[in-house]
N, C-alpha and C positions, 0 to 999 in steps of 0.2 A: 504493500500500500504506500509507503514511504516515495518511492520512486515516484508513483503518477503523484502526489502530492506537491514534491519538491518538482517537477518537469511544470506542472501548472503555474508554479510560484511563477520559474522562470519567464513562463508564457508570459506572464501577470507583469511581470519588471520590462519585460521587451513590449510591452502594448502589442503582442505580434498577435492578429485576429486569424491567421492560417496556420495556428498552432501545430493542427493533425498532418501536416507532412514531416514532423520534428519528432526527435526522440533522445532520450538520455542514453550515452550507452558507454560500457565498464566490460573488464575484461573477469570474465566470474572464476577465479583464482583465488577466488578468497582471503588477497592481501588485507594487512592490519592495515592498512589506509586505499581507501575502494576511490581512483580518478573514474568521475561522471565526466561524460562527453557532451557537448550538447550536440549533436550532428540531423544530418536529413536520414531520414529513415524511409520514403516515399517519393521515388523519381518519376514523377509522367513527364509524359513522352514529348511536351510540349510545355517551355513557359509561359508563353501568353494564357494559360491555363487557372496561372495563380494573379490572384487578384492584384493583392498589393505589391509596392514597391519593396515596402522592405521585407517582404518574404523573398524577391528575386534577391534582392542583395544579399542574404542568406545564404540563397543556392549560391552565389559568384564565389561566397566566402569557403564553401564546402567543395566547388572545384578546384578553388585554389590551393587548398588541404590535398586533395586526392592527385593534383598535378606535383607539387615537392612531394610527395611523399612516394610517389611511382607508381601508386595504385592505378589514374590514369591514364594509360600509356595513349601513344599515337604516333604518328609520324612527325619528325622534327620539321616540316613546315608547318604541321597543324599545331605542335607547342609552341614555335616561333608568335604564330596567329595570338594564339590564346594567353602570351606572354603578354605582348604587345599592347593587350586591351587592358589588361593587369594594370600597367605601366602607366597608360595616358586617362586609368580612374585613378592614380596615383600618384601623379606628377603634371598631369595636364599637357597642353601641346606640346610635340617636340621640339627638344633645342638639344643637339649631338653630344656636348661635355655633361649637360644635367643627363640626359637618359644612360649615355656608357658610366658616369658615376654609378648611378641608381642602382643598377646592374650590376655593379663591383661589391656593392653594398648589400644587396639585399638578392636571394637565390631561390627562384621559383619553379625549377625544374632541375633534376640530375643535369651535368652535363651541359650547364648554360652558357659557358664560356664558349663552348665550339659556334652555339645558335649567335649570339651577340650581334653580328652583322647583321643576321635576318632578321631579328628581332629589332635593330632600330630600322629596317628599311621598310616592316609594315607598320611600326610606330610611326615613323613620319605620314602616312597617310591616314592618320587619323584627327588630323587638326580641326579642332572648333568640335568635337566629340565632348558630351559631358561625361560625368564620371556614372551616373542612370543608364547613358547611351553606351556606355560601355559596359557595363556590368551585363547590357540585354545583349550586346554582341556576343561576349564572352559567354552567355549558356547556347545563345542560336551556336554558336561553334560548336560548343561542349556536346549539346544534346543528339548532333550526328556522329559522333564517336561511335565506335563499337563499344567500348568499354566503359558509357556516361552511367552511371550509376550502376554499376556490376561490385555486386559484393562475393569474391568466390569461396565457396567451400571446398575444401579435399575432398576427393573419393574414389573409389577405385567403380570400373564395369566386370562383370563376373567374370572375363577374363585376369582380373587382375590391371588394366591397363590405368596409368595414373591422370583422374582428370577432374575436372571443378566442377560444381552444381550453384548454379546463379537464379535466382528470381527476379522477372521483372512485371512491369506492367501489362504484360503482352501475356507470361506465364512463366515456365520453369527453361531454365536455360544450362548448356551443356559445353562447357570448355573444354581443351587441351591444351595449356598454356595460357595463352590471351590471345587465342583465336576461338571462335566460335565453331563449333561442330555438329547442333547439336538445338533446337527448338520444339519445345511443345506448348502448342496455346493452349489458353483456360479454356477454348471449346471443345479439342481434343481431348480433354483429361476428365474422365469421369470420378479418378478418386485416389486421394494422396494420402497417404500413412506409411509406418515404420514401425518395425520389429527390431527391438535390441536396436543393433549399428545397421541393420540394415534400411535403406530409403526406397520406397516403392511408387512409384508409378502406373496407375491403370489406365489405360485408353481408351477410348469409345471403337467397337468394332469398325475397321473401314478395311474393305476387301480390296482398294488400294495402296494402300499402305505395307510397307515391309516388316514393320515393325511389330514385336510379337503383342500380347495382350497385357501383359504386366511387364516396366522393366524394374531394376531390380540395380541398385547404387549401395556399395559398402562405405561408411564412413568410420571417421579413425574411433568414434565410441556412442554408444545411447544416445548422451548428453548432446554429444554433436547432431549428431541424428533429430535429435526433439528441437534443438533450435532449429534445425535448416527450414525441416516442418513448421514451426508456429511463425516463420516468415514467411511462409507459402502460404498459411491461410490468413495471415493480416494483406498481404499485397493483394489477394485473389477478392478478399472482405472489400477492402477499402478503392481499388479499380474496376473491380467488376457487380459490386453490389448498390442498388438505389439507395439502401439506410442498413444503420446496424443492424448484423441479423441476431434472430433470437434463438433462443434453445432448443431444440428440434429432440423429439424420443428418438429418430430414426435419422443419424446423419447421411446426408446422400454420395456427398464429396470427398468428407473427411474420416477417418477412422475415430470408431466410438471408445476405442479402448483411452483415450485423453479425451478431459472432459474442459480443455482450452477451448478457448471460440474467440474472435474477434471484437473487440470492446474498444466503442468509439465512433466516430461518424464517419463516414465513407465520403469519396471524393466528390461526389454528387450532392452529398450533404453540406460539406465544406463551400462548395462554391453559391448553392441555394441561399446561403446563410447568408455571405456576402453579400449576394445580390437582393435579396428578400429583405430592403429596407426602406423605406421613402429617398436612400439619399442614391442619384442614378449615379452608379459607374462611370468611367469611360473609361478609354483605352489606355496604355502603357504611355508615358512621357516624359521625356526629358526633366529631369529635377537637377537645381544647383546646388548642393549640397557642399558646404565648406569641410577642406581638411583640415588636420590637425596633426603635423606629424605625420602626415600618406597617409590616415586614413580619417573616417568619415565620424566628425564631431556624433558622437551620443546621445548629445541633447537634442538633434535634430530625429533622433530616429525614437527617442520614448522619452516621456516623462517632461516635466518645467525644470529648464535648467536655474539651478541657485548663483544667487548673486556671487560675486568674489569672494566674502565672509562664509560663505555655507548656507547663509539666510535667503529664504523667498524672498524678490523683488517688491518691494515698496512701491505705491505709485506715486507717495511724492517724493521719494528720491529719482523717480524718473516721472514725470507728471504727464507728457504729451506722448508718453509709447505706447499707451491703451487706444490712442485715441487721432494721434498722429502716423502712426508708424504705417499702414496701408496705404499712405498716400503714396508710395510707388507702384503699385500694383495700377491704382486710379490714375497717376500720370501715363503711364505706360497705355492703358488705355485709350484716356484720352485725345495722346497723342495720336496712336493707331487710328482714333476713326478721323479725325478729319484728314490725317494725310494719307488711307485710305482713299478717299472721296477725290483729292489730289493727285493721285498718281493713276485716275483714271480721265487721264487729261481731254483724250476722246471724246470722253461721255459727258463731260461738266464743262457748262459755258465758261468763259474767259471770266466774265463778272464774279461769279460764283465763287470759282479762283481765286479770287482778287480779294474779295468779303473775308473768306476764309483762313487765307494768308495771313492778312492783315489785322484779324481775329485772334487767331489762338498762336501763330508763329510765338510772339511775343509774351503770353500768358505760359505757353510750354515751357519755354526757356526760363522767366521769372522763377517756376516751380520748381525747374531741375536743381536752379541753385541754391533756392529756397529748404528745398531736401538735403540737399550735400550738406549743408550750414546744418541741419538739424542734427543729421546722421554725427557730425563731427564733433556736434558739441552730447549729445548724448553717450559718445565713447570715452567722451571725458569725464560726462558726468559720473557713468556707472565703473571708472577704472579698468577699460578697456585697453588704456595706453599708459605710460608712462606718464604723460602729461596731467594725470591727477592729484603728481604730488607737488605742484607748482602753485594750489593754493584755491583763487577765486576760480570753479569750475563748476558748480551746482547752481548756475544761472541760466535763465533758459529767456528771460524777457528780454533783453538787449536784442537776440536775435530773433525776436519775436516783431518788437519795436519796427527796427531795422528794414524789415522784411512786407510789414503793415505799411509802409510809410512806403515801400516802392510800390505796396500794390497800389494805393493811390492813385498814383505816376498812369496805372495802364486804365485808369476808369473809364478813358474811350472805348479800348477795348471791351470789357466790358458791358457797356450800355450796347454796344453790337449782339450782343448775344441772341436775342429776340428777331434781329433780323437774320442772322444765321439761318433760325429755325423757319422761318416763313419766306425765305429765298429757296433755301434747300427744297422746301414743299413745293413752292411754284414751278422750281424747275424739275423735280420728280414726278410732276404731274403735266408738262408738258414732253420730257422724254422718258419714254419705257426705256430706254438703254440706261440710265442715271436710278432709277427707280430700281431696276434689277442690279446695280451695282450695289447701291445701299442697303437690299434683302441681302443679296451675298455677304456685306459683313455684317447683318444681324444675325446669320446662320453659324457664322464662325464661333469656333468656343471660346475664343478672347471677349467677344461682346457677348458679357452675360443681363446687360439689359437693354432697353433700347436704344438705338443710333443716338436720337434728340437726347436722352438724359445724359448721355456721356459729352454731346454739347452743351449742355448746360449746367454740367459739372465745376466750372470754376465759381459761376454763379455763389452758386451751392455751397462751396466751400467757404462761402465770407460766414456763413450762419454757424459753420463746425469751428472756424476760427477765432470766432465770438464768443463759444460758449468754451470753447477752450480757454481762455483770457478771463471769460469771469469766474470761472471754479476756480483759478489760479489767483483771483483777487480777492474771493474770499475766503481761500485758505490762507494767504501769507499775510501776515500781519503788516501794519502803516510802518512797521519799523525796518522791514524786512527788505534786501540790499535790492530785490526785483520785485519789491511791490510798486515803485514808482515806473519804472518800464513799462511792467503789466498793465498797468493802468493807464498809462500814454497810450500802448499801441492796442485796448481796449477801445477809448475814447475815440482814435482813428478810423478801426475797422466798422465802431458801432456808426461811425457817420457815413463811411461807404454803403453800408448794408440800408442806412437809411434812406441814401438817397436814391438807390438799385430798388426799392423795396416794392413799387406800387408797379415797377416795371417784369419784376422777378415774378410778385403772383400772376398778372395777366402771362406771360407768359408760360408758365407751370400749365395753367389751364389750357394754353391753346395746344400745346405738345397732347395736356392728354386726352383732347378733345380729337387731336391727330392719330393718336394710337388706337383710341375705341374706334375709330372710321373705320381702321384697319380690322378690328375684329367682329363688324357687322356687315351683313348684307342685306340691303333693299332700305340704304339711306346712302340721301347724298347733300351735301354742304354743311356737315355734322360741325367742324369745325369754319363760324362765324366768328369778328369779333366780339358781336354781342351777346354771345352764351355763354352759359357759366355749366362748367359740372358740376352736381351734388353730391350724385349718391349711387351705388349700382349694387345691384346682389339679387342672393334668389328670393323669391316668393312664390307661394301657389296660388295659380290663379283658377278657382269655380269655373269651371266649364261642362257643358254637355254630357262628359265623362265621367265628372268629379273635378278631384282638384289636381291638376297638374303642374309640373315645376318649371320656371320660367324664370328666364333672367330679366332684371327690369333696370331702365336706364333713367335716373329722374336729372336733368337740365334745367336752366332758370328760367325755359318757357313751352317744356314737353315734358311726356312721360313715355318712353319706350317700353314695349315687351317682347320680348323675343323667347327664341328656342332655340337649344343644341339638338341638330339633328346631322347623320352622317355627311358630312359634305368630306370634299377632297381635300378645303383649305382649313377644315376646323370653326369655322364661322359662326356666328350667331345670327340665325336668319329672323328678323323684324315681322313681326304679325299684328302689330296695331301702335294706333301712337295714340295719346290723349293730352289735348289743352290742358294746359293749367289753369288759362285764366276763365273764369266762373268753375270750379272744379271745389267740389264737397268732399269733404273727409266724412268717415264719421266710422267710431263703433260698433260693430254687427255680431259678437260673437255669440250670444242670444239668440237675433236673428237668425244666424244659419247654422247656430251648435258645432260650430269648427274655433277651438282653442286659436287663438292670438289671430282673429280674422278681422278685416277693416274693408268697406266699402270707399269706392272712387266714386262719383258722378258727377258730370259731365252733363253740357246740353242733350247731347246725342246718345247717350249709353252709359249702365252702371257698371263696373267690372268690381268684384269680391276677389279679395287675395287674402291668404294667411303666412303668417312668418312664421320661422321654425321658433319664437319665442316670445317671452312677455318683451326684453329690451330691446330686440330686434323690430317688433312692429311699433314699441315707443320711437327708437329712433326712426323709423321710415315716417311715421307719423307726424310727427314733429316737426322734419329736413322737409314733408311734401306740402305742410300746413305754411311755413318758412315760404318756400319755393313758389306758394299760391300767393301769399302777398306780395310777392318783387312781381313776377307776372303781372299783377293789376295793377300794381304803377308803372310798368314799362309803356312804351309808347308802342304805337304799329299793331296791327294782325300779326298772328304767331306763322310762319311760314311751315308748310306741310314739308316732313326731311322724307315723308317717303317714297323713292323711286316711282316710276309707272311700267318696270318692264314686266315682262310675261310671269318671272317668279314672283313677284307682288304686287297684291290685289292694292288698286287705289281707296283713299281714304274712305269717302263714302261705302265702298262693300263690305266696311271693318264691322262699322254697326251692328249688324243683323245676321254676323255670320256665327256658327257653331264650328271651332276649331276642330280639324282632323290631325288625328294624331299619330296618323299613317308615316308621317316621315320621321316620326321621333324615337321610332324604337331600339337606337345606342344612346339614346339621349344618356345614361349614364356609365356608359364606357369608362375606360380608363382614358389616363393623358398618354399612356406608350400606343395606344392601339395604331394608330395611323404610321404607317410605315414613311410615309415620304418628309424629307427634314422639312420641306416649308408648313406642312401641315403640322409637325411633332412640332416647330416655332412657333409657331400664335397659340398650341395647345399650352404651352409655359405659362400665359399670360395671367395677369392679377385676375383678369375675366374671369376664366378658366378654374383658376383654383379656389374661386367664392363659389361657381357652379358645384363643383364636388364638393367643397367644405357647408355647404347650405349657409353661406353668409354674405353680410353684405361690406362694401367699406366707403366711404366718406372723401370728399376731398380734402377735411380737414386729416383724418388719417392719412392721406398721402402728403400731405404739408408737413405732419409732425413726422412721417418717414425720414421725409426729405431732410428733415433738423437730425435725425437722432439718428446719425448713420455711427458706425463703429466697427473698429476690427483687432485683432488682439490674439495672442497665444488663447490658447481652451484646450483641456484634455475631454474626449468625447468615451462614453462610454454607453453602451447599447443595452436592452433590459437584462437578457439576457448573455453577456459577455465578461469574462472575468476580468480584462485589462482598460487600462485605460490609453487612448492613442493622441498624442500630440499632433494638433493640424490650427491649420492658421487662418481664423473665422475672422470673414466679413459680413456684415449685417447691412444692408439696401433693401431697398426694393421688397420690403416684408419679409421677406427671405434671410435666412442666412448661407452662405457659397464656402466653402473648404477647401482647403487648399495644403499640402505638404509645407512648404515655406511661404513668407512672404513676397520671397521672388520669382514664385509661379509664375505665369501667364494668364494661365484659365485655370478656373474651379475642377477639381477634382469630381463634386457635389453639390445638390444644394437642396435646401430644404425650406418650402412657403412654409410661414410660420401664421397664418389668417386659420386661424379657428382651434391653433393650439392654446393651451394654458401652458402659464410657468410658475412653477410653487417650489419650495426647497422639500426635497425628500424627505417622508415620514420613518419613522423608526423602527417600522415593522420593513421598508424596504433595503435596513443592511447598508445604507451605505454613508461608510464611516470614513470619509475625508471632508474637511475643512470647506467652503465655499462653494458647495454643490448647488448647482439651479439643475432642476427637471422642466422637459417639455412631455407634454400628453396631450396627445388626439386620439379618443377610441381606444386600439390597442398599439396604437402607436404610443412607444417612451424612450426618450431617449434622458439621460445624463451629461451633466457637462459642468468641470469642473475650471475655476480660475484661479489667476496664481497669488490673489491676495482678496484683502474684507473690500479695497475701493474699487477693485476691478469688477470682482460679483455686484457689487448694487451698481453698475453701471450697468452691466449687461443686463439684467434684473428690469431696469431703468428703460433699456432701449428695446426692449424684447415684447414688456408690457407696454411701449407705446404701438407695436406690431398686431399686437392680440385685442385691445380690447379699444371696439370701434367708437366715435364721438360722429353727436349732429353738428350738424351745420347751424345752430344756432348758437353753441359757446364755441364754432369758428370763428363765425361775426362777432364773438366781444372778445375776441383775442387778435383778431385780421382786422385793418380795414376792409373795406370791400372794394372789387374790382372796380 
C-alpha cells in the first residue's frame, strides 16, 4: 500500500494530471535502503496522445535516461538526431564554442565524442526551436525507434536459445539481442500465464499460422516469471481496455491460479478525464519556458514559487503583478490585430491604413516601454538582481507618474479610437475581401475575443490604471516616499479617463451593438447611433406549444426574440420585434400559474415570458420598465430592424402568428457540435453561453467587465483530482483563459464564468490550503487557489463582478448616460 500512497504524493507535488502512464520503480533485492525510481511505466505509440505538456517533458526526461544509459540503442545518426534536440532544449540556438563546450561537459550517449561533428551539424538547424519544440521533436524521433520503450526480460525458447521477452502497447514482444524477432498482438493471444519459471503463451487457432498453440518461455526464476506477467496484464488492462476491469469468477485471458488484476484507469480513461471538463483543449505548442542551469525552472512546471526569503509573495511588496503583469500577453495582442489588418494591404483602403497607423503605431510603442520600465523595476523590487541592495527600490509611483504623464502626450491618439471602430465597419461592409480578413483573425487562437475589443483595448486600460493608483493611494500612507507620485499620476490618468469618458461609453455600445449584428439573422441597421443596449438573455416565451426558450434582445427602442435553431453559422434567427414605446409591463404569475412569468403588451399583441427566476424576471422587469420610459421621451417613430427576405416574415405577420417549432429541434445542443470553425466562433459568444446557462446579462455587466479585468498566477485544481496545476489566469470577457506562462500567445483554455457561483470551500469538501475560491455550475466545480489573502479577495472581487448580473437602473446612477 505504501508505494501507491507515496507515487500519488509524488503525483500531488508534480501537479502532473497524466499521473497513470508513471510508476515508482526499485530493484526488489531487499537492500536496507530501497532507491524509488520515478520512471514511465506506459509507452503509447504516439505522443500527441498525452494531453499535457508536462507529461511530454517527462517522457523527453525518460528518453534521455534510456539514451546515456544504453538501454536505447539506435543508429548513430538517429542518436546524433536525438542528441541535438537535447542540446538546443538546453542551450538554445547554436553558437559552435557554446554547443562543443556543452558537449565536453555534459555526456548523453556512450561514445559521444566520435558523434560530436554530427551532433553540432543537426544542432545548427535547429535555430528559433523552443525548448517545448524540442522536447516534441525529441519523442517524434524517439517513438520510431525499435527499441522506444522496450523493457527486456531474459529467457531462454525450449531449445534452450538465449532471448528477451518485451511488452508493448501492441502486445508481447520477442528479442535476440536488440533486434526484434518475434511479435504477438493482444488479438492473437487468447491467454497469458506461468508455471514456476516457466512463461506461457496461448494463441487463438489460425490455420495460417506456423506457430504451434501454446508457446512456452523459460525465465531465470518464478519471481521473474510473475513480474514479466503482471506487466503483460497492466499494459494489455491499460491499452487495450475502455475502464478498469473488474473481478471476473472465470478469467478468460489471464490465468486464475494469481489473483493480481489490473488497478487503475486505462488509457481511455486517462485521456476522457482530460478532456471531460468545460475547459477545451487544444493542440500541443510551443511554451517558453526559462532555464536554470540547462534545465527547466520548477516553479514553472508545479506549484507558487516563494519569494527569495522562503515566504509566499506579498502583494504589496509587489502591488501591480496581480494586476499589471498580463499586460504583455494584451500588448502582444493588441499589437497583432491591427497590424494584422495592415499587412493585408490588398484588402484595406489606403485611409484605413492611415487611421490605423496613426492610431495605435504610437500607443504600441508607449506600452512596450511602459512594460520594460515595469518589468525592471519589479526585478528590483522582488531581489531578482543584484540591484536590490542599493537601497531606494520598492517604488513603483515615479514610474507610474512618469508613464501617466506620457500617456497624456498621445490623447489624440486616443480620442481616435471610436473612429477606428466605425471606419473599420464601413469599410468591412463595403468589401467582402476586408471582412473575411478580419473573420480570419477572429478564428485565430491569438484572438481570444473580438477584433473591436482588442481595438479598444488601450481605451480600456486608463480605467485598470486608475484603479491600480487608487488601491495604491489608499494603502500607503501621506507619509509614504510614493504616496505623492501615486497620487500625481492618479490625478492625471483620473483626468484622461474623464475627458475619454462620455466618448468610451458610446463607443462600448456601438462595438457591441456590432457584435450582436453578427450573431443575428433577419435584422439589419442593429447598430444606429441612436441605440442603446440593455439587456439580453433567455426567457420563455407562452406559445401554442407551451413555453418555449428564446433569447431576447431589449435596446433603448425595441424588444427582440429570437431562436437557436441549426443553422450553419450558429445564428440567432429573429421571430418578432416589439415597440417599446406605449408597451405595459405587468405581473401575471397568477394569471397563467407559470412561476416568475411577466406579460408584455403592446398596441398590436401581448406576449407572456417566464424567467428561470425570482431576480432574473426582477431584473428584466425593471431594465424593460427603465427602457419604456427613454422610448417615450425619445423623439421619431421606432424604425422596424426586421429584414423583408424570404426567411423572415414582415412585421405585421408577427401579430397573429402561432410559432413553429419545426426548426428548433438542436435548439439545445452543445457549443462543440458544429464542426466548421466559423460556426464553433460565434458558438463562443456571450450570446451563446447565456443560451445554455438560462441567463441573462446587462450592459452594465459588460461595463463593470470591462473595469474589473485581471490576471495572475492560480493553482487550479478539478473536483475530482488530487494535485494542484500552476497556469497563468486571465479574467475578460466573463470568462477566465489559461494559459502555461504569461508569455503564451493563446489560451490553453477557457472557461465563461455567467451563471457560475464563487464561494470559499466548505469543510466537509477537504480542502485544506490557505486562499481557496470554488467555482460551481451544476456539476461542474472547479478549485483555485492564490498565492496570498490580497490576491484571493481580488479574484473573489472580479469573478463576483462576472456572476452576479445588475439593471440598468443602478447603471444610470453610477454612468452618465449616452
Amino acid at each position: 500500500l505504501w508505494p501507491k500512497v507515496l507515487f500519488e504524493m509524488v503525483c500531488a507535488h508534480l501537479n502532473l494530471v497524466e499521473g497513470d502512464y508513471f510508476g515508482l520503480e526499485f530493484q526488489d533485492q531487499r537492500p536496507k535502503h530501497t532507491v524509488l525510481r520515478f520512471v514511465v511505466k506506459f509507452f503509447p505509440p504516439d505522443h500527441a496522445q498525452l494531453m499535457e505538456e508536462l507529461t511530454r517533458y517527462l517522457f523527453a526526461l525518460q528518453i534521455r535516461q534510456d539514451l546515456a544509459s544504453g538501454r536505447l540503442t539506435c543508429t548513430d545518426s538517429s542518436a546524433a538526431l536525438l542528441v541535438s534536440h537535447i542540446i538546443q532544449s538546453e542551450v538554445g540556438d547554436f553558437e559552435e564554442a557554446q554547443c562543443r563546450q556543452h558537449l565536453l561537459n555534459n555526456n548523453y550517449i556512450p561514445d559521444q565524442m566520435a558523434l560530436m561533428d554530427k551532433i553540432m551539424e543537426f544542432h545548427h538547424k535547429h535555430v528559433g526551436q523552443t525548448p517545448a519544440e524540442s522536447d516534441y521533436q525529441l519523442l517524434e524521433v524517439a517513438r520510431r525507434l525499435e527499441m522506444y520503450g522496450i523493457r527486456l526480460h531474459p529467457a531462454k525458447d525450449r531449445e534452450g536459445t538465449k532471448l528477451s521477452l518485451a511488452v508493448a502497447h501492441t502486445g508481447v514482444l520477442v528479442f535476440q539481442g536488440h533486434t526484434r524477432i518475434n511479435a504477438f498482438n493482444w488479438s492473437k493471444i487468447r491467454k497469458l500465464s506461468f508455471k514456476r519459471k516457466r512463461f506461457l503463451i496461448k494463441l487463438r487457432p489460425d490455420l495460417n499460422s506456423a506457430y504451434q498453440d501454446t508457446l512456452e518461455f523459460v525465465m531465470a526464476s518464478r519471481d521473474c516469471c510473475k513480474v514479466f506477467w503482471k506487466i503483460c496484464v497492466e499494459y494489455h488492462a491499460f491499452f487495450r481496455l475502455f475502464e478498469e476491469p473488474k473481478p471476473k469468477p472465470k478469467p478468460v485471458l489471464f490465468s486464475r491460479g494469481s489473483s493480481f488484476r489490473f488497478s487503475g484507469r486505462t488509457q481511455k480513461q486517462v485521456i476522457d478525464y482530460v478532456k471531460d471538463t468545460e475547459f477545451k483543449k487544444l493542440p500541443f505548442y510551443s511554451l517558453s519556458v526559462s532555464l536554470v542551469n540547462g534545465h527547466r525552472r520548477g516553479d514553472e512546471l508545479n506549484g507558487a514559487s516563494p519569494s527569495p526569503d522562503g515566504q509566499q509573495p506579498s502583494p504589496l511588496t509587489s502591488p501591480l503583478l496581480n494586476d499589471s503583469s498580463g499586460l504583455l500577453t494584451d500588448l502582444e495582442t493588441d499589437g497583432a490585430s491591427y497590424q494584422y489588418v495592415l499587412d493585408k494591404e490588398e484588402s484595406t483602403p489606403e485611409s484605413l491604413q492611415n487611421l490605423l497607423k496613426s492610431s495605435f503605431e504610437p500607443l504600441h510603442s508607449y506600452h512596450l516601454d511602459f512594460l520594460k520600465e515595469l518589468e525592471q523595476r519589479l526585478a528590483l523590487w522582488e531581489g531578482r538582481s543584484n540591484a536590490h541592495i542599493k537601497g531606494d527600490y520598492q517604488r513603483i509611483g515615479d514610474v507610474m507618474l512618469k508613464n501617466t504623464q506620457g500617456l497624456k502626450a498621445l490623447t489624440a491618439q486616443l480620442q481616435k479610437h471610436s473612429e477606428c471602430v466605425s471606419e473599420l465597419e464601413k469599410a468591412c461592409r463595403a468589401s467582402r475581401r476586408l471582412e473575411n480578413v478580419c473573420r480570419d483573425f477572429e478564428l485565430q487562437k491569438v484572438c481570444y475575443v473580438p477584433l473591436n475589443v482588442f481595438i479598444l483595448r488601450p481605451l480600456h486600460r486608463l480605467l485598470h490604471y486608475k484603479q491600480i493608483l487608487e488601491r495604491l493611494c489608499k494603502h500607503y500612507p501621506a507619509t509614504h516616499p510614493d504616496f505623492r507620485d501615486c497620487r500625481a499620476a492618479l490625478a492625471d490618468v483620473s483626468e484622461l479617463e474623464a475627458l475619454l469618458h462620455s466618448s468610451m461609453l458610446k463607443t462600448d455600445n456601438y462595438q457591441r451593438l456590432l457584435e450582436l449584428q453578427k450573431d443575428l439573422i433577419g435584422v439589419d441597421n442593429l447598430a444606429t447611433p441612436t441605440r442603446e443596449f440593455i439587456r439580453l438573455g433567455c426567457l420563455s416565451k407562452l406559445s401554442g406549444k407551451g413555453l418555449q426558450q428564446r433569447m431576447f434582445f431589449l435596446f433603448s427602442d425595441v424588444l427582440l426574440y429570437t431562436s437557436r435553431g441549426i443553422t450553419s453559422s450558429n445564428q440567432f434567427k429573429v421571430h418578432g420585434q416589439l415597440p417599446l414605446r406605449g408597451m405595459t409591463i405587468r405581473e401575471s404569475e397568477e394569471e397563467w400559474g407559470v412561476p416568475h412569468c411577466f406579460t408584455l403588451v403592446t398596441q398590436r399583441q401581448s406576449v407572456v415570458v417566464a424567467a428561470s427566476s425570482v431576480s432574473e424576471m426582477e431584473k428584466w422587469m425593471e431594465d424593460l420598465k427603465m427602457a419604456v420610459d427613454l422610448a417615450e421621451d425619445s423623439n421619431g417613430p421606432s424604425a422596424s430592424l426586421l429584414t423583408n427576405s424570404n426567411d423572415v416574415k414582415s412585421p405585421g405577420e408577427w401579430a397573429s402568428e402561432v410559432e413553429s417549432e419545426d426548426d428548433l429541434g438542436g435548439s439545445r445542443t452543445s457549443l462543440e457540435r458544429h464542426g466548421n470553425s466559423s460556426a464553433h466562433h460565434r458558438g463562443n459568444t456571450t450570446v451563446h453561453v447565456c443560451w445554455h446557462r438560462n441567463t441573462s446579462v446587462s450592459m452594465l455587466d459588460f461595463s463593470i467587465a470591462t473595469e474589473n479585468q485581471l490576471s495572475g498566477n492560480l493553482l487550479r485544481k478539478f473536483k475530482n483530482s488530487n494535485g494542484w496545476q500552476k497556469l497563468w489566469v486571465v479574467f475578460t470577457n466573463f470568462s477566465l483563459f489559461f494559459y502555461k506562462t504569461h508569455q503564451d500567445e493563446y489560451p490553453l483554455a477557457s472557461l465563461p464564468l455567467l451563471g457560475y457561483s464563487v464561494t470559499v470551500p466548505a469543510e466537509s469538501e477537504n480542502i485544506h490550503k490557505d486562499y481557496v475560491f470554488k467555482l460551481h455550475f451544476k456539476s461542474h466545480i472547479y478549485y483555485f487557489r492564490s498565492e496570498s489573502e490580497y490576491s484571493f479577495e481580488r479574484w473573489m472581487e472580479v469573478i463576483r463582478s462576472a456572476t452576479i448580473s445588475s439593471s440598468r437602473t443602478r447603471y444610470l446612477n453610477r454612468k452618465e448616460p449616452y
